[in-house]
ZAMARMAR-146498 format. One record per residue (C-alpha): y negated, z, x negated. Coordinates in steps of 0.02 Angstrom, whole numbers, plus 50000, padded with zeros to 5 digits. Layout:
% ZAMARMAR-146498
YZX ...
//
This chain:
% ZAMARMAR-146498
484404851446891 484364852647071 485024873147096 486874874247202 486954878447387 488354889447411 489314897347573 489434913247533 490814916247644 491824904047544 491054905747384 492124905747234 490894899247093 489654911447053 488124909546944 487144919946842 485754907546880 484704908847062 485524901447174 485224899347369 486694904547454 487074901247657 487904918747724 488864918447873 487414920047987 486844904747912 485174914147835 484784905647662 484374920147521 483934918247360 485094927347242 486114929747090 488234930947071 487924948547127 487144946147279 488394931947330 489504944647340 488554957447430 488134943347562 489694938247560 490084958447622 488754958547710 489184943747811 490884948847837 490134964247910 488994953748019 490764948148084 491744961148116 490374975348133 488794972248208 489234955648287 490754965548374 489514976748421 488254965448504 489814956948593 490324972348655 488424976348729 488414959148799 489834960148901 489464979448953 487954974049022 488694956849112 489864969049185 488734982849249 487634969249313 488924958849411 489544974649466 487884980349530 487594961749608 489424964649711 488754980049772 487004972149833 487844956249900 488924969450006 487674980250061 486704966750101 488004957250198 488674971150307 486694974650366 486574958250410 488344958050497 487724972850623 485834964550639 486684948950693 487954956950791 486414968550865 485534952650916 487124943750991 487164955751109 485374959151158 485354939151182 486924940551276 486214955651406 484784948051407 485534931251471 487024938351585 486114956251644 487254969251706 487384967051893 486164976552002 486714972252179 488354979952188 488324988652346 489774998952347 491195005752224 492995002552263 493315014252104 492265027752188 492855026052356 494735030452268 494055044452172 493475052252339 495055048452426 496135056152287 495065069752251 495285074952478 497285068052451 497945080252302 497025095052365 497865093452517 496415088052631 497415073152687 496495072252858 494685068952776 495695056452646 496275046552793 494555044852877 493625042852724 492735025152778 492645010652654 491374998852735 491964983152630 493494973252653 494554978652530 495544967752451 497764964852430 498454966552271 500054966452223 500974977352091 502634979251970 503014995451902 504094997451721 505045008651628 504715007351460 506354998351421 505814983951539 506764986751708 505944988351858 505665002951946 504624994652111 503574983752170 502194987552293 500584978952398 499084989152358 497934994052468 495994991052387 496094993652207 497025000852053 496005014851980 496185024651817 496535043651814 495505047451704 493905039551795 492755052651850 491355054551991 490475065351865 490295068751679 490975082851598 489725090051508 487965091251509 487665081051352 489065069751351 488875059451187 488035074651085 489415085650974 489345102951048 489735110150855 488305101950770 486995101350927 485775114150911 485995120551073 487435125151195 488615111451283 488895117051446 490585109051504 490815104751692 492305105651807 492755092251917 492535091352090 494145101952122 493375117352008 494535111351863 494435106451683 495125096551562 496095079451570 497165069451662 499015059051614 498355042351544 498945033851689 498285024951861 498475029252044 498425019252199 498855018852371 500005006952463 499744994952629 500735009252723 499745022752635 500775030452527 499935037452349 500795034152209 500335038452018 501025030151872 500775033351681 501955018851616 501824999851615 501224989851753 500734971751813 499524968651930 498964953652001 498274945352170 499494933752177 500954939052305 502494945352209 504224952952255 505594960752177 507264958652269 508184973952190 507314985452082 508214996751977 507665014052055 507775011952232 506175022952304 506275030252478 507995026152509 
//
């Protein structure tokens, strides 16, 4: 008589004969009634022991390596971010070079000028030389709710106040506090330190110097203002 195949985790005919029995991880074992019932345990625990065990390694180990691919793909991407941008801009220099052949600053010309004009050397301000043609522009001056204070025509160029003929220090992109040595700090051309407003100064056609630390609008292009809000000089 051809012996029973039974599924142990179903099994509800037992035998006292040998029987092959199917447990739950589908392993055929040759057994009596008693061991159908220890399969059947044992395949149970298959289930909800060591197979919940392996599932849980599986996915630990999917998640630390996805996690550990995210952190590659990052690192990765952000190198090659700043290589490209690196190259960009070496192939960008390389193809429009910063300009040798300018001849003459307008910027330092006005540094000179201002530094004669607010240390009261007015005379050597005046006859300071510029020996381009400097050009017209034209400027609006804000406050910083959007009327106008004035417009003028300036005479050469706007320049910052916080441009400098000089640096002011000795190493100027090396942090005194972690530099092995000792930052000397320098004055500026007037003996002083420190900084100036955040602002711009110019001079008008009729050469007056005027300073301004609010909003502006500058432009080539010819503009007036009929009647400013703050009339200046009367």
């Amino acid at each position: 008589m051809e012996e029973p195949v039974i599924n142990a985790g179903n099994a509800s005919i037992f035998s006292k004969k040998e029987t092959y029995i199917t447990a739950a991880n589908g392993v055929n074992v040759r057994s009596g009634a008693e061991n159908i019932r220890r399969a059947t345990y044992l395949g149970k625990e298959e289930r909800t022991g060591r197979g919940m065990n392996k599932f849980a390694t599986i996915a630990a180990s999917v998640i630390v390596s996805v996690a550990l691919l995210g952190c590659d793909a990052e690192g990765y991407s952000t190198a090659t971010d700043v290589n490209n941008t690196r190259a960009v801009a070496d192939n960008l220099a390389a193809s429009q070079p910063t300009p040798t052949d300018i001849d003459y600053s307008l910027e330092r010309y006005n540094l000179i000028r201002r530094a004669y004009w607010v240390n009261g050397q007015r005379d050597k301000a005046n006859s300071l030389v510029c020996p381009i043609e400097k050009p017209l522009g034209y400027i609006v001056l804000f406050t910083d709710a959007g009327s106008v204070v004035g417009s003028f025509t300036v005479d050469g160029k706007v320049s910052s106040l916080n441009s400098y003929l000089t640096p002011d220090s000795e190493y100027y992109e090396i942090d005194s506090d972690s530099y092995y040595g000792h930052n000397e700090w320098l004055s500026d051309v007037d003996g002083s330190y420190g900084e100036n407003d955040a602002g711009i100064f110019f001079w008008t056609v009729d050469n007056n110097y005027i300073e301004w630390t609010g909003t502006y609008l500058y432009t080539d292009m010819p503009i007036h203002i009929d009647d400013p809000v703050i009339q200046i000089g009367g």
